[in-house]
N, CA, C and O atoms as a printed pandas DataFrame, in Angstrom:
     atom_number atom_name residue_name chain_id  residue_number  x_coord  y_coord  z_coord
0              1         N          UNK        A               1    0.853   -1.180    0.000
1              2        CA          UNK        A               1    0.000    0.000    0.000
2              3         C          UNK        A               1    0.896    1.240    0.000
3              4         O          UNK        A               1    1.739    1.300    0.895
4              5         N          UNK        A               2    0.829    2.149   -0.808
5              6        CA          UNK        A               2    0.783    3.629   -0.916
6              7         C          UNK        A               2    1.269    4.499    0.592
7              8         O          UNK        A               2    0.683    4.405    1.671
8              9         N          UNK        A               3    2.478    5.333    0.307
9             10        CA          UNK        A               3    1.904    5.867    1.641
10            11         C          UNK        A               3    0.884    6.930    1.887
11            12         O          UNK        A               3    0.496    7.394    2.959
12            13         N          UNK        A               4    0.554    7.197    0.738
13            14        CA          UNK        A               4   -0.689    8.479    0.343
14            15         C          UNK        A               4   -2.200    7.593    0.885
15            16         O          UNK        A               4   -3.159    8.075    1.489
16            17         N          UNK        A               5   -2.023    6.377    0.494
17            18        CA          UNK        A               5   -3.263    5.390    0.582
18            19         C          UNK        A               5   -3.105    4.599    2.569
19            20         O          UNK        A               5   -4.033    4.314    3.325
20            21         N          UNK        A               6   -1.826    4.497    2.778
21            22        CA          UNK        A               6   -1.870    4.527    4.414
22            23         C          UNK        A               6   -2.178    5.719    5.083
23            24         O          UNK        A               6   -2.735    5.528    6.164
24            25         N          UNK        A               7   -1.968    7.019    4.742
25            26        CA          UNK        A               7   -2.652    8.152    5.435
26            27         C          UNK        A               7   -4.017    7.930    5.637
27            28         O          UNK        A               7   -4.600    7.743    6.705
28            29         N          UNK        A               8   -4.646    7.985    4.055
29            30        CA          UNK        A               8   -5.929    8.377    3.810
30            31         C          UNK        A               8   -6.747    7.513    4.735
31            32         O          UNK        A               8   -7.776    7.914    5.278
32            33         N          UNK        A               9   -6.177    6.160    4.905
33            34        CA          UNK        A               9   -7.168    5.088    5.368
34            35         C          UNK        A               9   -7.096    5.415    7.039
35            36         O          UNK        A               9   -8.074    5.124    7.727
36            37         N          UNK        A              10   -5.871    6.045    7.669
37            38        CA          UNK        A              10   -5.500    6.395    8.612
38            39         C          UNK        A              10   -6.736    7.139    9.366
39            40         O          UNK        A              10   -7.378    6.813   10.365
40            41         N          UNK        A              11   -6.850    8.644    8.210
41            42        CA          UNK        A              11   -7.642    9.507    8.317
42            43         C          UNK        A              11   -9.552    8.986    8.689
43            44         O          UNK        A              11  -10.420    9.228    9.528
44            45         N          UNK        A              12   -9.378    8.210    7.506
45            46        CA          UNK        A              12  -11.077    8.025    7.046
46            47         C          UNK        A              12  -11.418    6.745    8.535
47            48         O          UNK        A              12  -12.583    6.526    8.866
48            49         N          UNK        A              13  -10.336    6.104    9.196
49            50        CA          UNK        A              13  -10.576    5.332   10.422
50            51         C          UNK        A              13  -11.191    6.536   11.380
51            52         O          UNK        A              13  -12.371    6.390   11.700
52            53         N          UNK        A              14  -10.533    7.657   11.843
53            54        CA          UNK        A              14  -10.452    8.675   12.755
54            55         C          UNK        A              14  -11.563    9.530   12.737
55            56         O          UNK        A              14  -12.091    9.959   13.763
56            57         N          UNK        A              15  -12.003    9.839   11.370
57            58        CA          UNK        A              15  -12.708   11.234   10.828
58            59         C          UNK        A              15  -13.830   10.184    9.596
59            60         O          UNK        A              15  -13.844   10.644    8.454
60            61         N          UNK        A              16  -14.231    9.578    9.703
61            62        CA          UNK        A              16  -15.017    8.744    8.734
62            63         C          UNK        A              16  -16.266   10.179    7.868
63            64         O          UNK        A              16  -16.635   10.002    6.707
64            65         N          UNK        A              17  -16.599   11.099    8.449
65            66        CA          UNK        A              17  -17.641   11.562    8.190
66            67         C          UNK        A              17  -16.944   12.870    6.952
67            68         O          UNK        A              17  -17.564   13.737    6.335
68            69         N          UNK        A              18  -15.826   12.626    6.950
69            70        CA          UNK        A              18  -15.012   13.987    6.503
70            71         C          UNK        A              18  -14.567   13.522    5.623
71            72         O          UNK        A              18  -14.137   12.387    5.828
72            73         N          UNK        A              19  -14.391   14.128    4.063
73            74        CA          UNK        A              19  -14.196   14.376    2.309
74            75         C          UNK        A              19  -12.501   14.594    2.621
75            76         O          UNK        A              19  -12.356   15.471    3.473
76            77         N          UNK        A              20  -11.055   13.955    2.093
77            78        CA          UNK        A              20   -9.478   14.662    2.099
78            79         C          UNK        A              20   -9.406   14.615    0.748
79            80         O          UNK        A              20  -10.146   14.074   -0.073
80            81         N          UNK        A              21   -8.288   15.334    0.610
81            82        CA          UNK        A              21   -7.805   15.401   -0.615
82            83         C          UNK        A              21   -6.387   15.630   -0.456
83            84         O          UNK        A              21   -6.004   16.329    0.482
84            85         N          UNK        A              22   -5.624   15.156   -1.211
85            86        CA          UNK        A              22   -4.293   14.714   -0.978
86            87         C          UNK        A              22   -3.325   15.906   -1.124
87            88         O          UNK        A              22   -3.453   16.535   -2.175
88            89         N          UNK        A              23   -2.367   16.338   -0.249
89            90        CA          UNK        A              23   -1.730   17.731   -0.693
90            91         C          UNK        A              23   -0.688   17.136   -1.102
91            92         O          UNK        A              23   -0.561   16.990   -2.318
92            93         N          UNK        A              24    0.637   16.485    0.065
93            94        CA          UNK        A              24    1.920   16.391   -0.517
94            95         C          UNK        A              24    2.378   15.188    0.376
95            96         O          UNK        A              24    1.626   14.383    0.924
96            97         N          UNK        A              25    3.860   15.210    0.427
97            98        CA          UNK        A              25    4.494   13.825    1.136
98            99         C          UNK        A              25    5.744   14.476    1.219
99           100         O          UNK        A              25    6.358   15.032    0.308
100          101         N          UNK        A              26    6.160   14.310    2.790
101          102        CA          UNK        A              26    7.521   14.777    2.686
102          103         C          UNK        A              26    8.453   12.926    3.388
103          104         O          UNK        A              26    8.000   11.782    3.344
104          105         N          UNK        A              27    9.612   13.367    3.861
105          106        CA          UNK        A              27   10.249   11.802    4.178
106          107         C          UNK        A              27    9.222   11.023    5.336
107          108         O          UNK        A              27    8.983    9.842    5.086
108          109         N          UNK        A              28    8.661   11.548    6.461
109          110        CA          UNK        A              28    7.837   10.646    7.050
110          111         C          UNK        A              28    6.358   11.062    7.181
111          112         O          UNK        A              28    5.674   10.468    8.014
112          113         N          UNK        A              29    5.961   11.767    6.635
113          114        CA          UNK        A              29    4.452   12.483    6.729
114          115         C          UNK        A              29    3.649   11.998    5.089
115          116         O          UNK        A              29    4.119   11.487    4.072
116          117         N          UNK        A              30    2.675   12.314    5.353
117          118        CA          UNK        A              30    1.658   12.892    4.431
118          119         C          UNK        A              30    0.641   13.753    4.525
119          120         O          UNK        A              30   -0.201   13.186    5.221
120          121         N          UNK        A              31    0.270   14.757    4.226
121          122        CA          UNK        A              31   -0.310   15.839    3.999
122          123         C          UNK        A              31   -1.812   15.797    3.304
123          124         O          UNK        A              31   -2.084   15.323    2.201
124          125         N          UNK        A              32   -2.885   16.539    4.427
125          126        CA          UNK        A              32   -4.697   16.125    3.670
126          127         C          UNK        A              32   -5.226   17.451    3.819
127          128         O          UNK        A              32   -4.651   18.356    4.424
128          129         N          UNK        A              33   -6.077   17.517    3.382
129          130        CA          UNK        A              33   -7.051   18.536    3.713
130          131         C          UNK        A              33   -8.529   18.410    3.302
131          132         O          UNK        A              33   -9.107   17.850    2.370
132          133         N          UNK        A              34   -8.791   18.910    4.018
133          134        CA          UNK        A              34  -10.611   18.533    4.040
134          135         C          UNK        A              34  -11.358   20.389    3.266
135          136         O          UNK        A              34  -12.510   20.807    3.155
136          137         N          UNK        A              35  -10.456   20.795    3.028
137          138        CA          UNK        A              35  -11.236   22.320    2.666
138          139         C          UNK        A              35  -11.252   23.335    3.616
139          140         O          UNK        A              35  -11.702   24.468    3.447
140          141         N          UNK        A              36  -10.593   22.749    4.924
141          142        CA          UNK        A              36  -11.220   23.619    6.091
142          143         C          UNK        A              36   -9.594   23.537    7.060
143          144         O          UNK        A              36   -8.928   24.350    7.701
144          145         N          UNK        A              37   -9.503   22.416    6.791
145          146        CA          UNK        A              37   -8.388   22.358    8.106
146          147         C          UNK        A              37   -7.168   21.042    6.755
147          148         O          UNK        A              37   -7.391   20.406    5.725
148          149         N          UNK        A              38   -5.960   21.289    7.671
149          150        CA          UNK        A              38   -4.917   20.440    6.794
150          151         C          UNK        A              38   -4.368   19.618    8.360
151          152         O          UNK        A              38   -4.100   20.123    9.450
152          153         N          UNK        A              39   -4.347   18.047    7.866
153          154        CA          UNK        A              39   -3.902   17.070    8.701
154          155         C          UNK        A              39   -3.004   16.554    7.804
155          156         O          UNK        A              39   -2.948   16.271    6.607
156          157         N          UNK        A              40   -2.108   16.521    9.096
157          158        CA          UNK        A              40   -0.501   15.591    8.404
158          159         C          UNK        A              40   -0.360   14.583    9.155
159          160         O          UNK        A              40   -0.154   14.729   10.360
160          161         N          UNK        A              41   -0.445   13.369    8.572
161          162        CA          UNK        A              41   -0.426   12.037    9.326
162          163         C          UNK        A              41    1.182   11.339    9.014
163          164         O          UNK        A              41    1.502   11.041    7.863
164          165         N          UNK        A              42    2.148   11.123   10.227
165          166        CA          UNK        A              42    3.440   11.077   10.024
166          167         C          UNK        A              42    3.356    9.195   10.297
167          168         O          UNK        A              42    2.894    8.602   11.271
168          169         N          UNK        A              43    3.865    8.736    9.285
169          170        CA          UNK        A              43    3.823    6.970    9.065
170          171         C          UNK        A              43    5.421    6.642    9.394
171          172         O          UNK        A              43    6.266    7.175    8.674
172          173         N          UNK        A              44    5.729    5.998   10.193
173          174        CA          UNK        A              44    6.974    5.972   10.657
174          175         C          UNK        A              44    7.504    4.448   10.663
175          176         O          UNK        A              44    6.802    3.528   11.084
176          177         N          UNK        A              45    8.774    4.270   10.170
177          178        CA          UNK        A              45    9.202    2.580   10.115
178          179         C          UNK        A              45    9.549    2.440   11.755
179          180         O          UNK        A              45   10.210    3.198   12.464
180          181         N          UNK        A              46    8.938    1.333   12.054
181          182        CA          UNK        A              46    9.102    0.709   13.067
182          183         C          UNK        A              46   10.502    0.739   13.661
183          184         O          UNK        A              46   10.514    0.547   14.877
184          185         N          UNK        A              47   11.574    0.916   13.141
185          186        CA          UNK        A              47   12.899    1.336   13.946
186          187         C          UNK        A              47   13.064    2.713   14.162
187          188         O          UNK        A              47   13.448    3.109   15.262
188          189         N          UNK        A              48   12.875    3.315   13.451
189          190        CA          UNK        A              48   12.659    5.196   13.700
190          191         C          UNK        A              48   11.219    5.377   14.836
191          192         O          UNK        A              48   11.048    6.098   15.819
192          193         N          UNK        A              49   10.525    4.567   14.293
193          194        CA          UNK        A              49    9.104    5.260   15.232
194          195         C          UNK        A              49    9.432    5.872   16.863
195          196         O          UNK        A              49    9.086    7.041   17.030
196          197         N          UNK        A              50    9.961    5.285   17.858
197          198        CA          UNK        A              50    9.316    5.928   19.318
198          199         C          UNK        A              50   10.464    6.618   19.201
199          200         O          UNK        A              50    9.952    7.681   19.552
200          201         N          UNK        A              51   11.930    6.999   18.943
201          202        CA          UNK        A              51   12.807    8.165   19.274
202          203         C          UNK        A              51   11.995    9.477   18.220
203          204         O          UNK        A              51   11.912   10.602   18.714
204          205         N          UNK        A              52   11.556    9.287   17.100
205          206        CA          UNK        A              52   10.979   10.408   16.205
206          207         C          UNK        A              52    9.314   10.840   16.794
207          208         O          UNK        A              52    8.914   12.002   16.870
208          209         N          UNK        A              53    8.849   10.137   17.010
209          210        CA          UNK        A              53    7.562   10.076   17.792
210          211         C          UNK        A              53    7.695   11.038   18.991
211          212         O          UNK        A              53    7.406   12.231   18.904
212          213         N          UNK        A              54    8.108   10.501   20.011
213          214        CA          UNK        A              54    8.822   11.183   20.926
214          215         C          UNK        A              54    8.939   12.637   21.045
215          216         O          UNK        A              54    8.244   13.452   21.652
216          217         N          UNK        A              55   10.199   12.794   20.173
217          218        CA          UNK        A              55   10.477   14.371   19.966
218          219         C          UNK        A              55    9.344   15.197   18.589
219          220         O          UNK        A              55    9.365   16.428   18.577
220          221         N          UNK        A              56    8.786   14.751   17.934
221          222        CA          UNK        A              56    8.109   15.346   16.885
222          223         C          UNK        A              56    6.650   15.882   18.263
223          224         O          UNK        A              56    6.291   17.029   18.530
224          225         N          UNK        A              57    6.142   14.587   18.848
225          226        CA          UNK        A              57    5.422   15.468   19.534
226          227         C          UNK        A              57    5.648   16.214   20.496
227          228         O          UNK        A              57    4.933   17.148   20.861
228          229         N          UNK        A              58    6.594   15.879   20.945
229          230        CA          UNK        A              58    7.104   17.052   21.900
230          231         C          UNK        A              58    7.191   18.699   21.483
231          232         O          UNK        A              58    6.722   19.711   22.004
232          233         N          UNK        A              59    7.978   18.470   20.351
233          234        CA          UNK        A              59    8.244   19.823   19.660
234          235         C          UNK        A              59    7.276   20.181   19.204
235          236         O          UNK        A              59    7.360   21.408   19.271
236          237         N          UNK        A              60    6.233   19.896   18.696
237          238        CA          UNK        A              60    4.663   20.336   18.111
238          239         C          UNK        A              60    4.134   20.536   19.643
239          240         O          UNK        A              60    4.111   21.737   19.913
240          241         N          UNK        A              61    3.727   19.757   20.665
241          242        CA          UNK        A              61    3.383   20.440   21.480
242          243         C          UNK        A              61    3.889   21.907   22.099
243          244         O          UNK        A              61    3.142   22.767   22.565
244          245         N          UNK        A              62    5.302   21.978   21.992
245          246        CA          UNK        A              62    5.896   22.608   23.126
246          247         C          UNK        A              62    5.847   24.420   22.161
247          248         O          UNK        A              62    5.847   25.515   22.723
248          249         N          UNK        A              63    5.808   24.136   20.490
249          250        CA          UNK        A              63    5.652   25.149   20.159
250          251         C          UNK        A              63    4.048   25.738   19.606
251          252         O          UNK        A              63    3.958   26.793   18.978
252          253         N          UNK        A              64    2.858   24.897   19.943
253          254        CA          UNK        A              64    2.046   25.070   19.392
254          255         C          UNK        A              64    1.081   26.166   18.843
255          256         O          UNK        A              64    0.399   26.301   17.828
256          257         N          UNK        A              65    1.422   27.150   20.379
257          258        CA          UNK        A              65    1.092   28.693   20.413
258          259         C          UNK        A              65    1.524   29.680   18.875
259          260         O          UNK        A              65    0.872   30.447   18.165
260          261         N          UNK        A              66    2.886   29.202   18.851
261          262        CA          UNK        A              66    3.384   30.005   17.822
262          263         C          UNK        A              66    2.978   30.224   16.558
263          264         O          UNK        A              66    3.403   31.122   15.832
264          265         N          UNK        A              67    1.734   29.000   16.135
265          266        CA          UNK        A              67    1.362   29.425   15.099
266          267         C          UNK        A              67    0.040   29.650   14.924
267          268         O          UNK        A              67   -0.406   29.753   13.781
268          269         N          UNK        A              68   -0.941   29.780   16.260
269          270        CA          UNK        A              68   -2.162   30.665   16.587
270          271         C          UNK        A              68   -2.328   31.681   15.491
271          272         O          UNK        A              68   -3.174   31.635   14.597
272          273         N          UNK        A              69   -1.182   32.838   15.722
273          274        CA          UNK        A              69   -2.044   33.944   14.386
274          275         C          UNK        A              69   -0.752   33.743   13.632
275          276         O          UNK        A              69   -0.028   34.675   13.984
276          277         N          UNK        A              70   -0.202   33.094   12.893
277          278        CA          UNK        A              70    0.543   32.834   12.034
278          279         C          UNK        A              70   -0.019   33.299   10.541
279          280         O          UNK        A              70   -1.044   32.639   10.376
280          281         N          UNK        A              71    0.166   34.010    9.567
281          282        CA          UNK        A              71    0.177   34.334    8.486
282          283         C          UNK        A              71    0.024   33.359    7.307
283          284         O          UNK        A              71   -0.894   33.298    6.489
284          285         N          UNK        A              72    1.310   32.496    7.426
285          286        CA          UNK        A              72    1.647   31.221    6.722
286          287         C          UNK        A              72    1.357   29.873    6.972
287          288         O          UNK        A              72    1.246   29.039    6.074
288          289         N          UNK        A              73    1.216   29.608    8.310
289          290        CA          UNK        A              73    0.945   28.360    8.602
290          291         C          UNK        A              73   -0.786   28.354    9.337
291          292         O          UNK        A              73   -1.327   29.367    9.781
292          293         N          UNK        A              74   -1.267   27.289    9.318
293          294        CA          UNK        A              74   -2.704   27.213    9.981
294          295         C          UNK        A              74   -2.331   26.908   11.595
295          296         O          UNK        A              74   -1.144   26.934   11.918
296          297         N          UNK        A              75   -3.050   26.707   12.297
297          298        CA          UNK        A              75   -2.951   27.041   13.753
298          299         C          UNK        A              75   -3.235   25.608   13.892
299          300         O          UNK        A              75   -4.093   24.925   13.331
300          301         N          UNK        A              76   -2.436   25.326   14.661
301          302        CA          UNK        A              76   -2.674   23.543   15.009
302          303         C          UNK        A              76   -3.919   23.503   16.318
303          304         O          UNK        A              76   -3.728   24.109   17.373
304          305         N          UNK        A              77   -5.231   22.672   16.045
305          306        CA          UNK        A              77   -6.163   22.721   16.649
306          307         C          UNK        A              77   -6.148   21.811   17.415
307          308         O          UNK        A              77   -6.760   21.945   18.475
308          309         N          UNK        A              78   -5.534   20.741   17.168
309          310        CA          UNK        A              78   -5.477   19.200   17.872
310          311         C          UNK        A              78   -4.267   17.875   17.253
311          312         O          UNK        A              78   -3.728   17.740   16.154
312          313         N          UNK        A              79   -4.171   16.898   18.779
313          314        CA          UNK        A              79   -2.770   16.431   18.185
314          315         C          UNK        A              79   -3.702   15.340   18.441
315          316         O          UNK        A              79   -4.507   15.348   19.372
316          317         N          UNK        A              80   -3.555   14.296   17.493
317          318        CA          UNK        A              80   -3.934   13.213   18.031
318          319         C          UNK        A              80   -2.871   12.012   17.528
319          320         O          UNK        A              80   -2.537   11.774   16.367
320          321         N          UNK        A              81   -2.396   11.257   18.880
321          322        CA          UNK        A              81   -1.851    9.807   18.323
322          323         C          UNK        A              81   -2.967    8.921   18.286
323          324         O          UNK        A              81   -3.990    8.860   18.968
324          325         N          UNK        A              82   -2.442    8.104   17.126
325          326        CA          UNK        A              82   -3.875    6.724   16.563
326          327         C          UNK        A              82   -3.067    5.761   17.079
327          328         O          UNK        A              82   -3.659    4.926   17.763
328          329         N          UNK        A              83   -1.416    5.568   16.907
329          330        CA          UNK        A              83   -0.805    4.345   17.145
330          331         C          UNK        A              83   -0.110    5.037   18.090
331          332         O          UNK        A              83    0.540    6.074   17.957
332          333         N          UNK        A              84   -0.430    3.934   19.685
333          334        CA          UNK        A              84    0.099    4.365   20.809
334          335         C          UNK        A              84    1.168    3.244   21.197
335          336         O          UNK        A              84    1.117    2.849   22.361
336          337         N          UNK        A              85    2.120    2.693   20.361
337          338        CA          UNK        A              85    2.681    1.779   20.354
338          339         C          UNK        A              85    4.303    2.067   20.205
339          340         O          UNK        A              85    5.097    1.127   20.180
Protein backbone atom coordinates (compact mmCIF):
# COMPACT_ATOMS: atom_id res chain seq x y z
CA UNK A 1 0.00 0.00 0.00
CA UNK A 2 0.78 3.63 -0.92
CA UNK A 3 1.90 5.87 1.64
CA UNK A 4 -0.69 8.48 0.34
CA UNK A 5 -3.26 5.39 0.58
CA UNK A 6 -1.87 4.53 4.41
CA UNK A 7 -2.65 8.15 5.44
CA UNK A 8 -5.93 8.38 3.81
CA UNK A 9 -7.17 5.09 5.37
CA UNK A 10 -5.50 6.39 8.61
CA UNK A 11 -7.64 9.51 8.32
CA UNK A 12 -11.08 8.02 7.05
CA UNK A 13 -10.58 5.33 10.42
CA UNK A 14 -10.45 8.67 12.75
CA UNK A 15 -12.71 11.23 10.83
CA UNK A 16 -15.02 8.74 8.73
CA UNK A 17 -17.64 11.56 8.19
CA UNK A 18 -15.01 13.99 6.50
CA UNK A 19 -14.20 14.38 2.31
CA UNK A 20 -9.48 14.66 2.10
CA UNK A 21 -7.81 15.40 -0.61
CA UNK A 22 -4.29 14.71 -0.98
CA UNK A 23 -1.73 17.73 -0.69
CA UNK A 24 1.92 16.39 -0.52
CA UNK A 25 4.49 13.83 1.14
CA UNK A 26 7.52 14.78 2.69
CA UNK A 27 10.25 11.80 4.18
CA UNK A 28 7.84 10.65 7.05
CA UNK A 29 4.45 12.48 6.73
CA UNK A 30 1.66 12.89 4.43
CA UNK A 31 -0.31 15.84 4.00
CA UNK A 32 -4.70 16.13 3.67
CA UNK A 33 -7.05 18.54 3.71
CA UNK A 34 -10.61 18.53 4.04
CA UNK A 35 -11.24 22.32 2.67
CA UNK A 36 -11.22 23.62 6.09
CA UNK A 37 -8.39 22.36 8.11
CA UNK A 38 -4.92 20.44 6.79
CA UNK A 39 -3.90 17.07 8.70
CA UNK A 40 -0.50 15.59 8.40
CA UNK A 41 -0.43 12.04 9.33
CA UNK A 42 3.44 11.08 10.02
CA UNK A 43 3.82 6.97 9.07
CA UNK A 44 6.97 5.97 10.66
CA UNK A 45 9.20 2.58 10.12
CA UNK A 46 9.10 0.71 13.07
CA UNK A 47 12.90 1.34 13.95
CA UNK A 48 12.66 5.20 13.70
CA UNK A 49 9.10 5.26 15.23
CA UNK A 50 9.32 5.93 19.32
CA UNK A 51 12.81 8.16 19.27
CA UNK A 52 10.98 10.41 16.20
CA UNK A 53 7.56 10.08 17.79
CA UNK A 54 8.82 11.18 20.93
CA UNK A 55 10.48 14.37 19.97
CA UNK A 56 8.11 15.35 16.89
CA UNK A 57 5.42 15.47 19.53
CA UNK A 58 7.10 17.05 21.90
CA UNK A 59 8.24 19.82 19.66
CA UNK A 60 4.66 20.34 18.11
CA UNK A 61 3.38 20.44 21.48
CA UNK A 62 5.90 22.61 23.13
CA UNK A 63 5.65 25.15 20.16
CA UNK A 64 2.05 25.07 19.39
CA UNK A 65 1.09 28.69 20.41
CA UNK A 66 3.38 30.00 17.82
CA UNK A 67 1.36 29.42 15.10
CA UNK A 68 -2.16 30.67 16.59
CA UNK A 69 -2.04 33.94 14.39
CA UNK A 70 0.54 32.83 12.03
CA UNK A 71 0.18 34.33 8.49
CA UNK A 72 1.65 31.22 6.72
CA UNK A 73 0.94 28.36 8.60
CA UNK A 74 -2.70 27.21 9.98
CA UNK A 75 -2.95 27.04 13.75
CA UNK A 76 -2.67 23.54 15.01
CA UNK A 77 -6.16 22.72 16.65
CA UNK A 78 -5.48 19.20 17.87
CA UNK A 79 -2.77 16.43 18.18
CA UNK A 80 -3.93 13.21 18.03
CA UNK A 81 -1.85 9.81 18.32
CA UNK A 82 -3.88 6.72 16.56
CA UNK A 83 -0.81 4.34 17.15
CA UNK A 84 0.10 4.36 20.81
CA UNK A 85 2.68 1.78 20.35
Amino acid sequence: MSRENNGIAILNKNFPQITFRFLGKGKSSVVFTDETSVYKVFLLEKYEALGYKRNILYKIQANKSKFENSKFFYPIQQIIEVNKN
